[in-house]
C-alpha positions in Angstrom: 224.7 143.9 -30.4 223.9 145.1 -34.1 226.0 147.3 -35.8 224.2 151.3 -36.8 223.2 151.7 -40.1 221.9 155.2 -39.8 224.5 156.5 -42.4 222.4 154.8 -44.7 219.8 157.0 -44.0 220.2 160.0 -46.6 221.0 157.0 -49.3 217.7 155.9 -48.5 215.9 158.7 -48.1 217.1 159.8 -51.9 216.4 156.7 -53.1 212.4 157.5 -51.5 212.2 160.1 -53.3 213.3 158.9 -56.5 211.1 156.4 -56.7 208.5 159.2 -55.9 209.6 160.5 -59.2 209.8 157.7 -61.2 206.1 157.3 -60.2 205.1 160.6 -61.3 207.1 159.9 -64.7 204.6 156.9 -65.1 201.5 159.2 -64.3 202.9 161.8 -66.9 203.3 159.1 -69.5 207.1 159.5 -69.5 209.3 158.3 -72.7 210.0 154.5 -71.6 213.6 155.4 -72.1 213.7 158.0 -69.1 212.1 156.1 -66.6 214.5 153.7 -67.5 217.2 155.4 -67.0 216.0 156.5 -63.3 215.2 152.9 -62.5 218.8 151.8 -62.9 219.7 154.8 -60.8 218.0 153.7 -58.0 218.7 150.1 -58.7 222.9 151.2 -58.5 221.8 153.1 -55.1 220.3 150.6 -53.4 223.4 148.3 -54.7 225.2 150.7 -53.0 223.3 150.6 -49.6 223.7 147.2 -49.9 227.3 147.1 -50.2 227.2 149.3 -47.4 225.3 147.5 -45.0 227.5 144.2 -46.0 230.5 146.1 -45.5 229.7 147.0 -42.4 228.4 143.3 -41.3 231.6 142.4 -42.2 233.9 144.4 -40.5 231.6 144.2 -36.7 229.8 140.8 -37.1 231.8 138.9 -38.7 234.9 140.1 -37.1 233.1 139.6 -34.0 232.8 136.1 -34.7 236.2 135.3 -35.6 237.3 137.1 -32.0 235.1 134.5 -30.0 237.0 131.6 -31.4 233.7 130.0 -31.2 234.1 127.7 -34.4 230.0 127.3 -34.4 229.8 131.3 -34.6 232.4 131.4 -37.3 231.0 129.6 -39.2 227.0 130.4 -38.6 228.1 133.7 -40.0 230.1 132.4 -43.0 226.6 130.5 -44.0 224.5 133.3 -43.4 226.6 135.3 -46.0 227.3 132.1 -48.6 222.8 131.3 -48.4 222.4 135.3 -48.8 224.8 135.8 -51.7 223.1 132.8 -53.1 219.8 134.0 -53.0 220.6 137.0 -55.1 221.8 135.2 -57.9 
């Protein structure tokens, strides 16, 4: 079974509506500087979702993994995080 993420929720929802905003910035012909600045905003909050939700896969499925002693599970888990953290770079 999958771990909840519904405390990401309100994260989320925020970061909806920022991008909501930083829309209407661009419609209102914004200085580029602004909008800027609220695009890194929601690019450090959905950083922090992220960590979040990898925190949280850590601590259940991983830790799940490592209780089955199932060396195959182990280590399907490890690769999904090493092929993830190396598609982000």
């Amino acid at each position: 079974m999958h771990p909840q993420h519904k405390n990401q929720l309100p994260s989320l929802n925020r970061i909806e509506g920022q991008i909501k905003g930083i829309k209407k910035m661009i419609e209102d012909r914004r200085y580029c500087v602004d909008i800027l600045t609220q695009l890194k905003a929601v690019k450090a909050a959905v950083h922090k979702v992220e960590q979040g939700v990898l925190k949280t896969h850590m601590q259940h499925c991983l830790i799940n993994a490592v209780e089955s002693k199932s060396e195959t599970e182990i280590q399907n888990k490890i690769n999904e995080l090493m092929h993830l953290l190396r598609k982000q770079t």
